[in-house]
NUZA-306456 format. One record per atom (N, C-alpha, C): residue number from 1; residue in three letters; x negated, y negated, z negated. Coordinates in Angstrom, 3 decimals. Each point is the difference from the previous one (the first is absolute). Layout:
<rs>
     k     r          X          Y          Z
   NUM   ALA          X          Y          Z
...
</rs>
This chain:
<rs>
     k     r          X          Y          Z
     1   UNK    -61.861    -83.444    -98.259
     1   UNK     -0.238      0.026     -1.436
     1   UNK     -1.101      1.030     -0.297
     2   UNK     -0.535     -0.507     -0.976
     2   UNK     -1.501      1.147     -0.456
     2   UNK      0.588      1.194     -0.658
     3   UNK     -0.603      0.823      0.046
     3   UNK      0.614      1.478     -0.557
     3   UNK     -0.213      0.120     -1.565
     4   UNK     -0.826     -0.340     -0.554
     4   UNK      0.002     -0.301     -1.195
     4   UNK     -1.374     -0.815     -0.409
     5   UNK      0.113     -0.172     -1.814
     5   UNK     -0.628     -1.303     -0.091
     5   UNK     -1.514      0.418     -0.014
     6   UNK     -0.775      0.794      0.231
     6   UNK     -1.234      0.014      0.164
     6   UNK     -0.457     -0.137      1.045
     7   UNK      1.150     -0.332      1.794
     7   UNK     -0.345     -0.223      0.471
     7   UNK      0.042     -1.299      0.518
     8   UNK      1.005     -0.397     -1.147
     8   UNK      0.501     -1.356      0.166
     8   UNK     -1.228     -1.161     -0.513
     9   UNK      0.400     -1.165      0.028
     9   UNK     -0.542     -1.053     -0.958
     9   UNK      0.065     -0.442     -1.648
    10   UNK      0.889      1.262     -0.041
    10   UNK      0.163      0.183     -1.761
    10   UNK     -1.044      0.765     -0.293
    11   UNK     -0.692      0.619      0.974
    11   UNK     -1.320      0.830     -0.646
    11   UNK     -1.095     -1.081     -0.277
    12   UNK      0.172     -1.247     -0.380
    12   UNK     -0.993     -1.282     -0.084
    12   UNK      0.874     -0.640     -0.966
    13   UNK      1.077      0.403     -1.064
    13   UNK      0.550     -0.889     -0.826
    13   UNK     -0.638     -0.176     -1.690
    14   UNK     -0.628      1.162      0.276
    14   UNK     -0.884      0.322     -1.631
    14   UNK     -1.127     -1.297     -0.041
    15   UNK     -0.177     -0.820      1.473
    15   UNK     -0.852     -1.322      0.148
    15   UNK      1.071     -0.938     -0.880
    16   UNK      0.831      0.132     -0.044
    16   UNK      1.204     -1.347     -0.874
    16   UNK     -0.304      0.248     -1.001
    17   UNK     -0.125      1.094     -0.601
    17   UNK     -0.191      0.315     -1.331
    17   UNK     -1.135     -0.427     -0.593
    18   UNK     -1.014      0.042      1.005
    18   UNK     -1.658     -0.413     -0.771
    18   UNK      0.077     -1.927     -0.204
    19   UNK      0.825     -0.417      1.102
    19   UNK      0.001     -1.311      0.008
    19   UNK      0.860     -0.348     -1.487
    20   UNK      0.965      0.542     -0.032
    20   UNK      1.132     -0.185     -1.293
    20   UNK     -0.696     -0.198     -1.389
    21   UNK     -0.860      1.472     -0.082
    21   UNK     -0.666      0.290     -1.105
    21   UNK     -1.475     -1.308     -0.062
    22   UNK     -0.807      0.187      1.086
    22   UNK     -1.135     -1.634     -0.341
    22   UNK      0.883     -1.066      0.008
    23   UNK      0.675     -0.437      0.413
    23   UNK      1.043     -1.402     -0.122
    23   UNK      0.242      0.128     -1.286
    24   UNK      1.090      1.140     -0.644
    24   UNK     -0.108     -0.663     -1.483
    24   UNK     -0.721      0.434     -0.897
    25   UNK     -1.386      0.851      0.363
    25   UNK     -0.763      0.115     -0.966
    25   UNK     -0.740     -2.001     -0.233
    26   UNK     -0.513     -0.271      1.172
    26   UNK     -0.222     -1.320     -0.067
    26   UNK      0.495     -0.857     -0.550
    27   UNK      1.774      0.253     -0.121
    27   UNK      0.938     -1.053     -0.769
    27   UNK     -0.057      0.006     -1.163
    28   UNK     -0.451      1.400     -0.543
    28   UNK     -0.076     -0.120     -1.489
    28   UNK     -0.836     -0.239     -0.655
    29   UNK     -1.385      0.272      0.598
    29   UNK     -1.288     -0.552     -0.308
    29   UNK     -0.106     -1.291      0.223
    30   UNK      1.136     -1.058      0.857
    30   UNK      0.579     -1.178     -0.100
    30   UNK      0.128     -0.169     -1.562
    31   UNK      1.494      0.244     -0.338
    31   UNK      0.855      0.372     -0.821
    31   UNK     -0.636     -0.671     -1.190
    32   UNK     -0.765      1.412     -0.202
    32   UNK     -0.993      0.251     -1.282
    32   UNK     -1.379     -0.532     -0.123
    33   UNK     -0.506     -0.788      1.190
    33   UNK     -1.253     -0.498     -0.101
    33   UNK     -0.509     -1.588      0.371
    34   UNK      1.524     -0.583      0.344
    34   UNK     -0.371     -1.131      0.114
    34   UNK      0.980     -1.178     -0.826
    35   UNK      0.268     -1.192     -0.336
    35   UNK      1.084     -0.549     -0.740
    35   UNK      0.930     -0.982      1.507
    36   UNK      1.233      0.309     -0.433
    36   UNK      0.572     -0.420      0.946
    36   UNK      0.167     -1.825      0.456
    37   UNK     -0.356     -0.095      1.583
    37   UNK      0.054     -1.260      0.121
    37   UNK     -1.690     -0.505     -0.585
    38   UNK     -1.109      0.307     -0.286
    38   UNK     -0.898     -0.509     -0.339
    38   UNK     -1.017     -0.016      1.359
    39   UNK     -1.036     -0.293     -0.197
    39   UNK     -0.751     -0.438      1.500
    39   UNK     -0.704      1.276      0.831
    40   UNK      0.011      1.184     -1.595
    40   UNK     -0.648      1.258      0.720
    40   UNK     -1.549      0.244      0.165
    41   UNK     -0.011      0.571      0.941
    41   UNK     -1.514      0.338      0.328
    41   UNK     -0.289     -0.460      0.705
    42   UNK     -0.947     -0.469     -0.135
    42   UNK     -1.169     -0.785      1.719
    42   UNK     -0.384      1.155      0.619
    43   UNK      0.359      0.758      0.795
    43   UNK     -0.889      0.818      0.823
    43   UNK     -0.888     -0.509      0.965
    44   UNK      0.527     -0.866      0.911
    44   UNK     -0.727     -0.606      0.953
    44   UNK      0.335     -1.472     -0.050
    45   UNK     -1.051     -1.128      0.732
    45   UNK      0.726     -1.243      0.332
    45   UNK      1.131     -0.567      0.389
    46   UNK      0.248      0.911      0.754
    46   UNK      1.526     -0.165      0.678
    46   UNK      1.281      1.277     -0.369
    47   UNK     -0.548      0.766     -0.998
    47   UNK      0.923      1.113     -0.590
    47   UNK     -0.153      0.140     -1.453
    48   UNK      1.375     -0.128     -0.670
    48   UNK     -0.184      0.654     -1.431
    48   UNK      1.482      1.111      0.178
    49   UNK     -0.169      0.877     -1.013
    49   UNK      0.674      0.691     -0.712
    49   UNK      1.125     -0.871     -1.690
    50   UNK      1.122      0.251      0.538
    50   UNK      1.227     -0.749     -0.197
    50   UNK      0.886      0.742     -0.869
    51   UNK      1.088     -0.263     -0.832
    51   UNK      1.011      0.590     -0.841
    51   UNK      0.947     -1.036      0.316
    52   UNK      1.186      0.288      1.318
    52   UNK      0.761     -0.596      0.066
    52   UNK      1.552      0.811      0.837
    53   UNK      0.932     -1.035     -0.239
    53   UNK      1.383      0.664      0.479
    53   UNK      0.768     -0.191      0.636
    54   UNK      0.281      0.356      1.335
    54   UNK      1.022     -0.313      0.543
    54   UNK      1.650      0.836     -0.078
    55   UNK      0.682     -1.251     -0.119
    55   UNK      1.202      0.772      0.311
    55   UNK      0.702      0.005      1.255
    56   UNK     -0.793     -0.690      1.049
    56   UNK      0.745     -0.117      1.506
    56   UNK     -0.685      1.413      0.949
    57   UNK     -0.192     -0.716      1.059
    57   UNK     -0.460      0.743      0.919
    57   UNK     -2.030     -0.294      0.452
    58   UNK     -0.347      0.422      1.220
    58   UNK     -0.644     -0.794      0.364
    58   UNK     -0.123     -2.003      0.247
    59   UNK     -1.149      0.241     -0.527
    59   UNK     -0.310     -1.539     -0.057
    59   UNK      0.950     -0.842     -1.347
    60   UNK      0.845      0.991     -0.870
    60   UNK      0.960     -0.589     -1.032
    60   UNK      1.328     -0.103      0.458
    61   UNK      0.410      0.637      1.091
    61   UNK      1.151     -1.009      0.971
    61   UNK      0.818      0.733     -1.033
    62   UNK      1.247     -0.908     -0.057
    62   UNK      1.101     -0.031     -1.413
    62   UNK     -0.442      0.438     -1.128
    63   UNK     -0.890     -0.388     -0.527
    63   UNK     -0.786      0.199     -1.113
    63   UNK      0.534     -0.878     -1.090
    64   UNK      0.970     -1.277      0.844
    64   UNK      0.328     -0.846     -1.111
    64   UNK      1.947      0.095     -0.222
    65   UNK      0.372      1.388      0.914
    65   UNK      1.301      0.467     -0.787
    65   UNK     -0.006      0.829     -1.180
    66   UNK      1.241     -0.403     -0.632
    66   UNK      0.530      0.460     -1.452
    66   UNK     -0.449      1.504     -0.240
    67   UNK     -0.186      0.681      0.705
    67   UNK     -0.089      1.570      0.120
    67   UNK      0.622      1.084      1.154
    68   UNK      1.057     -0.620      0.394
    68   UNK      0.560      0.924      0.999
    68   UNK     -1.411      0.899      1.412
    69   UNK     -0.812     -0.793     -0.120
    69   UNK     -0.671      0.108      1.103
    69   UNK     -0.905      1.422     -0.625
    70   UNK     -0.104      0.120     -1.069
    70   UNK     -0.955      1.428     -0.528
    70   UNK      1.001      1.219      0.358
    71   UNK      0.991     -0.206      0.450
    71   UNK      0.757      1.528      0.412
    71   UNK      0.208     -0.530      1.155
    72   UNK      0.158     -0.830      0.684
    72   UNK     -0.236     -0.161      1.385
    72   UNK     -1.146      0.630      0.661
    73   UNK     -0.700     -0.130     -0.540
    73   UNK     -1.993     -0.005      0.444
    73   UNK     -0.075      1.673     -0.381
    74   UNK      0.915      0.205     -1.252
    74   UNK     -0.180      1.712     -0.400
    74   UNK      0.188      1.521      1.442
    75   UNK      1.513     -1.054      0.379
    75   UNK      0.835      0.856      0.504
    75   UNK     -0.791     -0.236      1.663
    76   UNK     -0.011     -1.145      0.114
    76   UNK     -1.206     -0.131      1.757
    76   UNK     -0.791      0.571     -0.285
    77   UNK     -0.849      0.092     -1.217
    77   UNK     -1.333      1.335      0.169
    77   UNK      0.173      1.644      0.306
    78   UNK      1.508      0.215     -0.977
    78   UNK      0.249      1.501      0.477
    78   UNK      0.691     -0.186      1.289
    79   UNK      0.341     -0.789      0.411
    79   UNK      0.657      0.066      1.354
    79   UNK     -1.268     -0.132      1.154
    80   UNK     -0.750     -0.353      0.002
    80   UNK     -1.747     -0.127      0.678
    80   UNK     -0.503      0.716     -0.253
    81   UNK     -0.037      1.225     -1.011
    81   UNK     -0.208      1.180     -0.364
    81   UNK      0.462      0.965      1.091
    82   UNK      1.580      0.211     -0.102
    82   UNK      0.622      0.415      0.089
    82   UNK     -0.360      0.377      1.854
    83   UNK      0.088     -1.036      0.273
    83   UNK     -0.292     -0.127      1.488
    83   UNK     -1.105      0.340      0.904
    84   UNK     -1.309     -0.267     -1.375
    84   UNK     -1.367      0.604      0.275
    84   UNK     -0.344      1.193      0.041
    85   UNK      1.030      0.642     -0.734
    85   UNK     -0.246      1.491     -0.172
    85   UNK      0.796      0.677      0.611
    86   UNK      1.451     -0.212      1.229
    86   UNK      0.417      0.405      1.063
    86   UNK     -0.787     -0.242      1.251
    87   UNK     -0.579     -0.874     -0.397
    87   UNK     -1.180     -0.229      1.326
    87   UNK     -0.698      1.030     -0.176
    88   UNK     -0.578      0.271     -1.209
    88   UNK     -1.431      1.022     -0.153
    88   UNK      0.742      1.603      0.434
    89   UNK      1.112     -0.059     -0.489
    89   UNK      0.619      1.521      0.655
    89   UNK     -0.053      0.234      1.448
    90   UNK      0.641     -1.315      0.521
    90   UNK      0.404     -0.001      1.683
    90   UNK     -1.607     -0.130      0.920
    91   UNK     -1.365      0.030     -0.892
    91   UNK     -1.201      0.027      0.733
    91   UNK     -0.463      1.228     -0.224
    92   UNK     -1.380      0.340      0.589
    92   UNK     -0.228      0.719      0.004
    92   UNK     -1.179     -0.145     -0.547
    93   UNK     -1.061      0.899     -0.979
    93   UNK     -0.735     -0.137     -0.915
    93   UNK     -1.534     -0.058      0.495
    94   UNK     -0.218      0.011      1.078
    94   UNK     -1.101     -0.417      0.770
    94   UNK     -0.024     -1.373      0.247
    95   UNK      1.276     -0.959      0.083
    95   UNK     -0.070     -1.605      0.463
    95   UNK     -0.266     -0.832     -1.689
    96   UNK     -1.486      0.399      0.085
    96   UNK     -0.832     -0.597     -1.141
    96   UNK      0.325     -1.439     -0.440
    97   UNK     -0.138     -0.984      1.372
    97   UNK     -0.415     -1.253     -0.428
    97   UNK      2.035     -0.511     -0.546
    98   UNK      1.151      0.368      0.132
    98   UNK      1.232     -0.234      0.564
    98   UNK     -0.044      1.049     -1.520
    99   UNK     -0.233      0.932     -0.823
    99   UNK      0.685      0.451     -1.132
    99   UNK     -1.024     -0.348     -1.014
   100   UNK     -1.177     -0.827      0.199
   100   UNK     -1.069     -0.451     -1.072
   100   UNK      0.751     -1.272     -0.043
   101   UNK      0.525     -0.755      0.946
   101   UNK      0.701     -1.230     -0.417
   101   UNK      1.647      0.234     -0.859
   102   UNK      0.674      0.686      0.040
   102   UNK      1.096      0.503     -0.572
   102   UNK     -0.282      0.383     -0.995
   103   UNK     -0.874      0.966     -0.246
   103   UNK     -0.339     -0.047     -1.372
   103   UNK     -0.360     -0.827     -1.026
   104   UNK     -0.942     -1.143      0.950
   104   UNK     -0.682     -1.096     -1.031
   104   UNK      1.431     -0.714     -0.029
   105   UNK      0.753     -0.319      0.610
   105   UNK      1.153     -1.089     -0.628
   105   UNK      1.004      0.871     -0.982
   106   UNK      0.244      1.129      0.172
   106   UNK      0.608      0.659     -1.086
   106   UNK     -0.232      0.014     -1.007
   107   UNK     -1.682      0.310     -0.321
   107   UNK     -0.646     -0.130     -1.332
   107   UNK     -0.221     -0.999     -0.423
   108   UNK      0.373     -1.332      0.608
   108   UNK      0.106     -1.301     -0.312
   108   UNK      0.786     -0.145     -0.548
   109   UNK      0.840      0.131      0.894
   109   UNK      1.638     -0.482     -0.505
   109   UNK      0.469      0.780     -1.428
   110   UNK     -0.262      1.029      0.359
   110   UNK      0.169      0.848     -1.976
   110   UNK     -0.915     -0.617     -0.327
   111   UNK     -1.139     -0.081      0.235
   111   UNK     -0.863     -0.826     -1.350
   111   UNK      0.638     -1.666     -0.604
   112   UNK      0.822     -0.400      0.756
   112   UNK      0.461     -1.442     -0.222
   112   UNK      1.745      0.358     -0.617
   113   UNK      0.259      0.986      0.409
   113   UNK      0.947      0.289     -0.483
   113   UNK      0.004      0.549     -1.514
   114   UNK     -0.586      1.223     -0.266
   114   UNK     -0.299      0.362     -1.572
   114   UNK     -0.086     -1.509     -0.453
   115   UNK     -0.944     -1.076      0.206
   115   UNK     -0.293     -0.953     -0.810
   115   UNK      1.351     -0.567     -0.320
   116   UNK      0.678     -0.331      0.930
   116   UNK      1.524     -0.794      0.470
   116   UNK      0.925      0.587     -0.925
   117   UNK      0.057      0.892     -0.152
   117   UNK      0.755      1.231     -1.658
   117   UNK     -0.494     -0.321     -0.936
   118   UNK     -1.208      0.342     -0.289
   118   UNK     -0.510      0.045     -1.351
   118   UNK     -0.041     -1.375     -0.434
   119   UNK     -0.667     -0.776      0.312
   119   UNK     -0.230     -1.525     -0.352
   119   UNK      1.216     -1.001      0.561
   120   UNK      0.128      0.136      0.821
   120   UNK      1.143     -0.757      0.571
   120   UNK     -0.816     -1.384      0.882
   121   UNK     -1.100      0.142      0.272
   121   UNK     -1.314     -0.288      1.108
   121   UNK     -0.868      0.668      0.376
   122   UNK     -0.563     -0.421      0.739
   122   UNK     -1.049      0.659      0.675
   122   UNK     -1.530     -0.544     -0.876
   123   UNK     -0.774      0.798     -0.205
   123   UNK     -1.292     -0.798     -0.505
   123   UNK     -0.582      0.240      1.074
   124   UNK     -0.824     -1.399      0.165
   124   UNK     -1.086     -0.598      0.809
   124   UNK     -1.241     -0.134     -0.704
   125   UNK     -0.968      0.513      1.047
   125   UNK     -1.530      0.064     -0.851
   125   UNK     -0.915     -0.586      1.125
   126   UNK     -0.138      0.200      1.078
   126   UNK     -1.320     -0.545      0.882
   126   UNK      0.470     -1.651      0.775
   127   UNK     -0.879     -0.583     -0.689
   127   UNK      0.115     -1.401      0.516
   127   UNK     -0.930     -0.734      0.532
   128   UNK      0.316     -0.377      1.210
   128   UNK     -1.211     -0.535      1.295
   128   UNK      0.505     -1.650      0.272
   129   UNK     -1.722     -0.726     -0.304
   129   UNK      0.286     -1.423      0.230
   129   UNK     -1.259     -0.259      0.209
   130   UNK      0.655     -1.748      1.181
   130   UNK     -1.562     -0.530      0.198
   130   UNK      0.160     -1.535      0.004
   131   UNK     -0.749     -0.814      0.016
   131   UNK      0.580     -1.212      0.192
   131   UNK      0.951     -0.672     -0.423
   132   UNK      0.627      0.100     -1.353
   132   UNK      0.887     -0.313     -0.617
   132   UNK      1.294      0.524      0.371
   133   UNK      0.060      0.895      0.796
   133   UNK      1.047      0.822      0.315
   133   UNK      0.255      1.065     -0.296
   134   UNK      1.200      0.935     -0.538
   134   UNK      0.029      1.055     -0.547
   134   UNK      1.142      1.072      1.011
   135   UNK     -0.538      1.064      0.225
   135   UNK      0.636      0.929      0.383
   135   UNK      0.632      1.100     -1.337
   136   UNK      1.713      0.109      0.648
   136   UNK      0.775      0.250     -0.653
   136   UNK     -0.577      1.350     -1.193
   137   UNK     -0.086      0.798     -0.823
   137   UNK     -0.455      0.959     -0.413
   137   UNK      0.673      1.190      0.277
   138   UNK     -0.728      0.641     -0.095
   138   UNK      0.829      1.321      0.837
   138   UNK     -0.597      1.456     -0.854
   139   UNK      0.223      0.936      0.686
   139   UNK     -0.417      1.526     -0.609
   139   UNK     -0.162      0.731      0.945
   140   UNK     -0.478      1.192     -0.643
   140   UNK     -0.324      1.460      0.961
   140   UNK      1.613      0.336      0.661
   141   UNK      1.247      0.340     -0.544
   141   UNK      0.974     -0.115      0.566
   141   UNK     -0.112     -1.267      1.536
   142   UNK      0.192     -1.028     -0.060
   142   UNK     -0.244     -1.014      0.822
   142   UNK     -0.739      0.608      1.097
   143   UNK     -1.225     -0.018     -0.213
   143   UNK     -0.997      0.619      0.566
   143   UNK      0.667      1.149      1.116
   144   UNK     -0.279      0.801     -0.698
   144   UNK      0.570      1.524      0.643
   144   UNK      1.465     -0.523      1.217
   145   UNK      1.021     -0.930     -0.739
   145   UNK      0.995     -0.564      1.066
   145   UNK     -0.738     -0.280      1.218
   146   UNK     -0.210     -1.256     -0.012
   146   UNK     -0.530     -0.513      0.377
   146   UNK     -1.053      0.010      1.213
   147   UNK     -0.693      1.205     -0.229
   147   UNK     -1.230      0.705      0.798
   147   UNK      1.186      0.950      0.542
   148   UNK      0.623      0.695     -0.356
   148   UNK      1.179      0.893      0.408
   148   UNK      0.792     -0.748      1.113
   149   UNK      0.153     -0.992      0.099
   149   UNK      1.312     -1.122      0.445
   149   UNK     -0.848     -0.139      1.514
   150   UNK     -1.077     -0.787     -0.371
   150   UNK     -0.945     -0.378      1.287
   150   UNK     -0.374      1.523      0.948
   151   UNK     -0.193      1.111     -0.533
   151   UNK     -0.512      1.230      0.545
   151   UNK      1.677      0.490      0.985
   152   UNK      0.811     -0.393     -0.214
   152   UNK      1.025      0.439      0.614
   152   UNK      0.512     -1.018      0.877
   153   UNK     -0.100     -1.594     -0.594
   153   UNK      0.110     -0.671      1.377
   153   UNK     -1.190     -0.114      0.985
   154   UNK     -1.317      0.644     -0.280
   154   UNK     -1.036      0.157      0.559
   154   UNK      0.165      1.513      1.804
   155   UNK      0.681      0.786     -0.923
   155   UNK      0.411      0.996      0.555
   155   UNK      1.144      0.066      0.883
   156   UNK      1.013     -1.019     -0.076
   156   UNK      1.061     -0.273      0.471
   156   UNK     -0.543     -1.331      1.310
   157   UNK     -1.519     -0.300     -0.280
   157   UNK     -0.373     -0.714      1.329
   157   UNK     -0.929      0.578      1.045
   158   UNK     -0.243      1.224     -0.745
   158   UNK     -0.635      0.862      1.013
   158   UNK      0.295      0.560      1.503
   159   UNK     -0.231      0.126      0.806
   159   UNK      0.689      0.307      1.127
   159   UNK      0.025      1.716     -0.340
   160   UNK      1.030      0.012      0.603
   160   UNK      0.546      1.846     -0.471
   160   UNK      0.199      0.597      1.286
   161   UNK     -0.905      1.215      0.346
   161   UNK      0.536      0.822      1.338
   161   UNK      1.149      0.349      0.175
   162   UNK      0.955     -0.039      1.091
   162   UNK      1.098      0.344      0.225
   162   UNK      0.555      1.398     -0.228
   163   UNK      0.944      0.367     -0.269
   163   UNK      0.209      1.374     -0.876
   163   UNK      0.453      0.872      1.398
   164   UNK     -0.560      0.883     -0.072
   164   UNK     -0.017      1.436      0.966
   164   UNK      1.142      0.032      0.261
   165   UNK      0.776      1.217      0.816
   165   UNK      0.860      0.013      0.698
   165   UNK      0.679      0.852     -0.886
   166   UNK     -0.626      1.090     -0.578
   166   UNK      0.024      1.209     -1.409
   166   UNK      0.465     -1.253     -1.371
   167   UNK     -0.538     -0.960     -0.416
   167   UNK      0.520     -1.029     -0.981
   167   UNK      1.181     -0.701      0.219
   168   UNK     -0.101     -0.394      1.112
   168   UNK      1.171     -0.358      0.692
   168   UNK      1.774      0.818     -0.219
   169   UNK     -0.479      1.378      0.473
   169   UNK      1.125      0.631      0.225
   169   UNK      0.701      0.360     -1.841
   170   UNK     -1.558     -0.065     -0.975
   170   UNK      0.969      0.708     -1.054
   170   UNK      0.073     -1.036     -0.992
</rs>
């Protein structure tokens, strides 16, 4: 166990916080700047800027139950929280790429979570399509998961040197 948290991976958690804070600064400049459900902004050919809501998960999944699923989805985020940030204790604050990914899904997951309270959905703003096909809409929360999610099963395929004889024993 790390001796304390500055030497831990909690000395990299003030990164959740920056993600938390642009995620819903973005949501509200959502919120307040676009009308909901309308076509948005053209940014690019294949990207506009969106005012929309989910109440499921990724990709919408149970999006079309009665409600139970918004405290389902609440309580798995602090519990994915929860877990991310015993990880960040039990590392050590030099294993950059392994507490930059813990952080980004933490600050996700609160960023999707605040929404999941307050609104009782998630707002969705960046929407990518080509060819008459539309990719699901998503957010900076998303994002931050997401890139967080892949960086740790990325890391978990790395080949890892075998632990000393000194690691071993304690």
């Amino acid at each position: 166990m790390i001796a304390s948290w500055k030497q831990s991976g909690l000395r990299w958690s003030w990164l959740a916080l920056v993600v938390v804070v642009l995620d819903q600064l973005a949501k509200l400049a959502i919120l307040d700047g676009l009308p909901y459900g309308g076509p948005g902004i053209n940014v690019l050919p294949f990207f506009n800027i969106v005012h929309v809501y989910n109440t499921g998960a990724a990709f919408s999944f149970l999006a079309d139950q009665p409600g139970w699923q918004r405290w389902f989805f609440a309580l798995f985020a602090l519990g994915v929280s929860a877990a991310m940030a015993v990880g960040l204790r039990r590392q050590a604050a030099n294993q950059l790429w392994l507490n930059l990914a813990f952080v980004l899904v933490i600050g996700g997951a609160i960023g999707n979570l605040i929404d999941r309270l307050a609104y009782g959905h998630v707002v969705d703003f960046l929407l990518f399509y080509g060819y008459g096909y539309f990719f699901p809409a998503f957010n900076l929360a998303d994002c931050a998961i997401t890139v967080g999610a892949v960086m740790i099963v990325l890391d978990g395929l790395r080949k890892k040197p075998a632990p000393s004889d000194e690691q071993k024993a304690s």
